[in-house]
N, C-alpha and C positions, 0 to 999 in steps of 0.2 A: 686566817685567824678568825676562827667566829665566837662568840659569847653568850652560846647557848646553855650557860646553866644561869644566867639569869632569865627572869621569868619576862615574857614577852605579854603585856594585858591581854585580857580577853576578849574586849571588844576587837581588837587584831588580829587574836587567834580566829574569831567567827567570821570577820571578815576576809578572810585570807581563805578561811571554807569556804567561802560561800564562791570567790575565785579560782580556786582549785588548787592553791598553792601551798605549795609544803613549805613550811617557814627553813627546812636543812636545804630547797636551793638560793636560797639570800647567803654571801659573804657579808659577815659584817664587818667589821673594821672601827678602830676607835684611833684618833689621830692628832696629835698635838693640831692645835687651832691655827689661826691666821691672822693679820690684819691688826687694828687696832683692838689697846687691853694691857701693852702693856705685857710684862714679867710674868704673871698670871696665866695667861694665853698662853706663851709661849714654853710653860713647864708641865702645862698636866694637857692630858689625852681625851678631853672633852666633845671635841668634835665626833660623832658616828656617820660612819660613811657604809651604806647597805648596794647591794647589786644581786638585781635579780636573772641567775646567772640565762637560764633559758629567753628573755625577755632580752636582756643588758638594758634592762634600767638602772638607773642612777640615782641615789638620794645622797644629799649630803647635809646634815644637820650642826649647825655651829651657834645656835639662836641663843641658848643658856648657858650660864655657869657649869652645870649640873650635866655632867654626862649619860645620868638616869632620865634627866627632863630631856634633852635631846634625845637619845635613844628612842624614847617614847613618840616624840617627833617625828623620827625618821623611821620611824614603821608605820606610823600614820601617814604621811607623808605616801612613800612606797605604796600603800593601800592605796589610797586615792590616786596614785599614777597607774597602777594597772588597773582600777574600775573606770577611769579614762579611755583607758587604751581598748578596754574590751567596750566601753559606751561608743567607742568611734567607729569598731569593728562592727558592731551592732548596726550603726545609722550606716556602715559602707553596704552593709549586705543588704541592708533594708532599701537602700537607693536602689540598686542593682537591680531587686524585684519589682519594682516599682517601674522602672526603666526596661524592663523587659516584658513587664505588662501593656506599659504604652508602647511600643514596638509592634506587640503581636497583636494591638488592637483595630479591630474593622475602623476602616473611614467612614466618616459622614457622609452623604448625599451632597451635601456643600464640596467638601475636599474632593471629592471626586469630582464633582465637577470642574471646578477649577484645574485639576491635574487632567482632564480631557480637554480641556480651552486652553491651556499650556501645547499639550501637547498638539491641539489640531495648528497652534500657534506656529510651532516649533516649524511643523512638517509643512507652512506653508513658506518660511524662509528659508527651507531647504529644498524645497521644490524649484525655487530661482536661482539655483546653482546648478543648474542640467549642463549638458553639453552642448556648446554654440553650434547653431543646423548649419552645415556648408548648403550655400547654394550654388 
């Protein structure tokens, strides 16, 4: 059930460009409310509930009266969880390069050292486990 002939704001429609998402994969949905309110709550369809079907994120708006002011909400909302999701995916790939930079990077003259005194370390405690001489 989506309620796309009402009008979705602009600053949502530009943000949603600037993400790459078409506002036709969001279901939206409008849903009698919850919780405390009262008679009110419980008769009209105030609450919008959006899911971004490729993603399956979740928003669900019940903040106002006004099913227009929630609406509003929960596409703002919605925005700001996939500029998250792509701000996380950003800092994952950015670590990644970063970590693969330090990996393929030359050691110091220090490190190398110590990793030769390790190792001449190493090879002299292994040298004392030979095979007992029969005499």
């Amino acid at each position: 059930m989506t309620g796309f002939p009402l009008q979705i704001e602009p600053d949502v429609r530009r943000r949603l460009a600037a993400l790459g998402v078409d506002p036709g994969e969001v279901d939206e949905k409008f849903i009698r409310g919850a919780g405390p309110g009262g008679q009110k709550i419980n008769k009209t369809s105030s609450t919008v509930w959006l899911r971004h079907r490729p993603t399956g994120l979740e928003v669900r708006c019940q903040a106002e009266r006004s099913q227009g002011v929630n609406r509003a909400r929960a596409w703002a909302g919605l925005c700001a969880k996939l500029e998250g999701q792509n701000r996380a995916a950003a800092a994952a790939r950015q670590a990644e390069q970063a970590k693969q930079l330090r990996r393929g990077r030359q050691k110091t003259r220090g490190q190398k050292a110590r990793m030769i005194e390790s190792k001449h370390h190493r090879a002299a405690i292994k040298s004392g486990r030979g095979r007992v001489a029969a005499d």
